[in-house]
N, C-alpha and C positions, 0 to 999 in steps of 0.2 A: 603278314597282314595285308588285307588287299586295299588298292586307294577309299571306297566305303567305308570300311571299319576307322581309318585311320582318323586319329581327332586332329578336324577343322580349323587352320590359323587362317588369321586375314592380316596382309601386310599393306594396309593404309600410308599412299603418301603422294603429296601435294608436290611431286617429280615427275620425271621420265623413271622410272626404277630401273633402267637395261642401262641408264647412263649414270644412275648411282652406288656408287661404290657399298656405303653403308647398308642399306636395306640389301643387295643381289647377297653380299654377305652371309647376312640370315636364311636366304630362300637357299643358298648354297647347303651348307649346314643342319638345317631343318626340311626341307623336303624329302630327303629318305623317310623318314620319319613320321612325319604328318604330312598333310593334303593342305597345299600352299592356296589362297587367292590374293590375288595381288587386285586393287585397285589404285591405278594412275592414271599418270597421264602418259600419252605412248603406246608403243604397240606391247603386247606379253613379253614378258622378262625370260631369259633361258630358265627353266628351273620351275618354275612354276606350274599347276594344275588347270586354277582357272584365271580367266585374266577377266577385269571391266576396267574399260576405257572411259576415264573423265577427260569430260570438256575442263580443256584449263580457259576459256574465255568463253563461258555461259552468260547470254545474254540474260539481263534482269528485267521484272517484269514489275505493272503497278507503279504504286508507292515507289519503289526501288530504281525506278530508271532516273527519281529527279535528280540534277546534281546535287552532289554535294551532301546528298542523304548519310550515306554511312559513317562519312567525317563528322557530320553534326549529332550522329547516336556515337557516335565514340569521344566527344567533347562532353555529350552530358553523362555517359558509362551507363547505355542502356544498351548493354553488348544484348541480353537476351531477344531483344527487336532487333537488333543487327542481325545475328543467325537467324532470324524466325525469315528476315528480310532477303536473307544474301543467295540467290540462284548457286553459289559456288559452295554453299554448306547444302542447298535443300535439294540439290541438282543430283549430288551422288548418293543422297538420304533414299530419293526416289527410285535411284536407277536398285539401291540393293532392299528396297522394302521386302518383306519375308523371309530375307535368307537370314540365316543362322550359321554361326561357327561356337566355337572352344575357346578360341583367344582370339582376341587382335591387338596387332602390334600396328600403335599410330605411332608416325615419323613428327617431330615439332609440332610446335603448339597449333598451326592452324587447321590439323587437320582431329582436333580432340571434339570438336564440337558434333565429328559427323560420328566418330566412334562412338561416341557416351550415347547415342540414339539409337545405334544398332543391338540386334541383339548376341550376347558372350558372355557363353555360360561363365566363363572364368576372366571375368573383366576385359581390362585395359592394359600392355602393357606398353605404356610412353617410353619412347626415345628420342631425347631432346638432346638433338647434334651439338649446340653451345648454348649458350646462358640469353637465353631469347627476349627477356626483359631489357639487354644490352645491343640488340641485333643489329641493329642502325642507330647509333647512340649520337655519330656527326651529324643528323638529321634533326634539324630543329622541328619540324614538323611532324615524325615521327615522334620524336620523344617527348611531345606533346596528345598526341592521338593515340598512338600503339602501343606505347610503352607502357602508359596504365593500363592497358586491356591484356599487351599480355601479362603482367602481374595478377589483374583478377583470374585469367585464364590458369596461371600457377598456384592464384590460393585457389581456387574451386576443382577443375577438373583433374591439374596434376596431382593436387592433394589426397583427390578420391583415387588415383588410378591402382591397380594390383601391384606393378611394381614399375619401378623407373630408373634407364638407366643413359649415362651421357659422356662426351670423349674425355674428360680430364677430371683428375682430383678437383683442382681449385674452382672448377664449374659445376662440381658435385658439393662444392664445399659450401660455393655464392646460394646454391638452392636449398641447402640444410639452414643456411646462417637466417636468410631472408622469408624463407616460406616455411621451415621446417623440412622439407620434401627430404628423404633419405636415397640418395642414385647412388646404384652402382656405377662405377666406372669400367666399358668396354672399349678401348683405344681405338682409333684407327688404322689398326694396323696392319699390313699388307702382303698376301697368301704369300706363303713358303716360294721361293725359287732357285732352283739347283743350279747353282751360278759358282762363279771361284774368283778371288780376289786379281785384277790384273795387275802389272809391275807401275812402281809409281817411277815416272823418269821426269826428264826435263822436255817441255816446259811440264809445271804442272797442269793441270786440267778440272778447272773450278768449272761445275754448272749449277745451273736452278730451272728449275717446272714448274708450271703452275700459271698463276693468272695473275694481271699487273692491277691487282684493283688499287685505290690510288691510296689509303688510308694502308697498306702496305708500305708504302716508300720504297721500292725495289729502287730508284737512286741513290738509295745507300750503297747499294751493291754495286752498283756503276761507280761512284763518285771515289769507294774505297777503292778500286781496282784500276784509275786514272791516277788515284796518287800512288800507288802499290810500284817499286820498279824492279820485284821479284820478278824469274824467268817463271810466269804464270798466267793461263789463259782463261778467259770463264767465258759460256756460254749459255744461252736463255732460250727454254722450249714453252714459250707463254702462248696459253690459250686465247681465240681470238673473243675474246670478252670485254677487253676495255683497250679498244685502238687506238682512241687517242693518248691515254698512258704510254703504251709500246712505242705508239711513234716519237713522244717525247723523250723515252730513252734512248731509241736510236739515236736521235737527234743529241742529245749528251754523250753519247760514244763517240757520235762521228772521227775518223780520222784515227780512232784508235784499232789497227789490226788484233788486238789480243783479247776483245769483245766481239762476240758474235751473234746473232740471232734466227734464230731456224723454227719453219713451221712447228706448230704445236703436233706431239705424235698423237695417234689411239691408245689408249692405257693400256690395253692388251701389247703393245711393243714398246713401252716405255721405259721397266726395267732393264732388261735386253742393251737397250742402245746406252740408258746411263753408267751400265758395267763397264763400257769402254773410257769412263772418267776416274779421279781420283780424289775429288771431294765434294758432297752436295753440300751447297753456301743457302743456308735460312738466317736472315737476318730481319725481323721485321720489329721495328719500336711500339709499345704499344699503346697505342694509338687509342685502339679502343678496348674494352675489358678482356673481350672473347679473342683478342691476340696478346694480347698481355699473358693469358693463360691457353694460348692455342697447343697442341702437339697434333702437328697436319700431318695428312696422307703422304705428302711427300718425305719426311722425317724419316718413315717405314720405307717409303719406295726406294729410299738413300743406302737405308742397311741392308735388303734386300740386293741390291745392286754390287753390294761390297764396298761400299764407298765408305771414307773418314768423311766427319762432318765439321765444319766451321760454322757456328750459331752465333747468334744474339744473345743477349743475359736470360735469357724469359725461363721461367724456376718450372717450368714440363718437361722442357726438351733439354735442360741442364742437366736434370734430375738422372735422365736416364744417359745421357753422353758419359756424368760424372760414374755412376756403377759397373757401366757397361764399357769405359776406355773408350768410346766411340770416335774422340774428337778435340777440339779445342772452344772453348768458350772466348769470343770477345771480352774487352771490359768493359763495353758500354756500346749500344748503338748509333753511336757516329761511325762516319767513314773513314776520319781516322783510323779510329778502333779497328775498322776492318782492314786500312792497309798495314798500322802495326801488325797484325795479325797475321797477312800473305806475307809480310816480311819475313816471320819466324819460321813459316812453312818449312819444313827440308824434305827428301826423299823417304828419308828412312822413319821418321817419326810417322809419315803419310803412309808408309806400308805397313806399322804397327796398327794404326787405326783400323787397316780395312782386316787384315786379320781379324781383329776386334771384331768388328761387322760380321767377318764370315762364321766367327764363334758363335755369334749372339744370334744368327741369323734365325735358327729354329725355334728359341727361346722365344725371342719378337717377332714375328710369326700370325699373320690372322687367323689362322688356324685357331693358335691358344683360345686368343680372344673371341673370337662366333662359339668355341665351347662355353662361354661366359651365359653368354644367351641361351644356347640348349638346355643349359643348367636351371637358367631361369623358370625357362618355359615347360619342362619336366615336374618343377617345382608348383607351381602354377596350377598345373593339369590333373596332377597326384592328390 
């Protein structure tokens, strides 16, 4: 079948798509197949046919430049004058007026306003990465202005959409219980890598990746590993997103040689370099809904790696540590909990886990899961 014949997707998202994980996923997966377009923000994604570049900071015109405009249509929930309003919904409407596809796939609620106006023969299908009603919940001002919008945005556009799917049971579960909405659940989960377990010795070698946002408490992990007097060392490849968090952990390290902190890598080498550890440590309390019920990218890039896990209580990443022998669950999210925890650590229990890991490696696997979606999108088409 030549790219012509092949039926049309549109992977709508309000990202860089080269630097997200979830969407390059599907365009991986599904471009044999169909004839990819991607609109974002960024340059063209590997993978893709045709690319349109959105302005992520579209100046607004009219009406719309006065302050304080869109806060005050989202205080009285006249969201439809909001879109009619917002250069950031009419901006990419213009850029793709006349074209036509088969499907498109919008990434989160804010980018449904633009898809429901395009035209596809075979709808919508919504991928709502977490529970987007909760998405800044410590924000009093959000969850005064945004939170009701995107709940109408959930009872209207997600409710129409063809099909909808999102990373976790229990955020599949918040959108059936509160909207009706029925999502499948496609994990985060991180492509296949032909890697082998290394030997677990002394000291042990705890790390974490990712980003210090502050509703995390990555302190926890510091604070358990200060009281910890296991021969055990953890180290943090946090992205530079929240500086002053990082330096505040530093500064709670200090003086401790058995913490460490090293630039954030490029995804593409971050497996690779975690294989040379022997436990990835996710402890986050939760704080807010959508970590309460989070199972992250890194979770996957842990087993990938061969690594045993040390967790927090949180009933996702339990779920699958518990079937899968992956690891050990804390008793609770303090830092005790966490030094109890490196207390009990030994060698050989830590080489059982990663075995574990290297079992389980192909089963958990994103491979499995982007089939999730082919499946969909076949289904959809047919």
């Amino acid at each position: 079948m030549n790219e012509v014949e092949k039926p049309r997707i549109l992977v709508l998202s309000k990202t860089d798509v080269s630097r997200d994980p979830r969407p390059m996923k599907q365009i991986r997966e599904l471009s044999t197949d169909y004839h990819i377009t991607t609109a974002s923000f960024g340059q063209a994604p590997v993978g893709t046919h045709q690319h349109i570049e959105l302005d992520p900071l579209p100046k607004q015109k009219g009406i719309a430049r006065i302050p304080g405009i869109f806060s005050l249509l989202q205080l009285f929930h006249l969201y439809r004058w909001y879109e009619a309003l917002d250069s950031r919904i009419q901006g990419p409407l213009r850029q793709m007026r006349g074209m036509k596809w088969d499907l498109i796939i919008a990434h989160d609620l804010q980018t449904l306003p633009i898809a429901d106006r395009l035209m596809s023969r075979h709808g919508v299908l919504v991928d709502l990465h977490e529970y987007a009603p909760a998405q800044d919940e410590p924000n009093l001002v959000w969850r005064i202005l945004n939170a009701p919008h995107y709940r109408w945005l959930c009872r209207t556009r997600v409710r129409s959409a063809a099909a909808v799917t999102t990373v976790s049971q229990g955020i599949a579960d918040e959108y059936r219980r509160h909207f009706g909405i029925k999502a499948t659940v496609v994990v985060n989960a991180t492509p296949f890598h032909e890697l082998n377990p290394g030997r677990a010795g002394a000291p042990l070698r705890l790390v974490h990746s990712g980003i210090a946002a502050p509703e995390r408490r990555l302190e926890v992990l510091v604070k358990g590993m200060l009281l910890a007097t296991a021969n055990a060392t953890l180290d943090f490849y946090l992205i530079d997103e929240f500086p002053v968090q990082r330096a505040q952990l530093e500064r709670l390290a200090a003086g401790d040689p058995r913490i460490r902190f090293h630039p954030a890598l490029p995804y593409e080498q971050l497996v690779d370099t975690l294989n040379s550890y022997d436990l990835g440590l996710i402890v986050f309390p939760p704080t807010t809904f959508n970590l309460a019920w989070c199972l992250p990218n890194k979770f996957f890039d842990y087993i990938q790696a061969r690594l045993g896990l040390v967790i927090g209580p949180s009933p996702e990443m339990t779920r699958y540590v518990n079937e899968f022998g992956l690891g050990v669950v804390t008793e609770s999210f303090a830092p005790e909990a966490l030094a109890r925890t490196i207390e009990s650590l030994t060698p050989e229990r830590v080489m059982q886990w990663k075995a574990n890991s290297h079992a389980s490696a192909m089963a958990l696997a994103g491979e499995r899961q982007s089939a999730i979606w082919a499946e969909i999108v076949h289904h959809l088409l047919s």
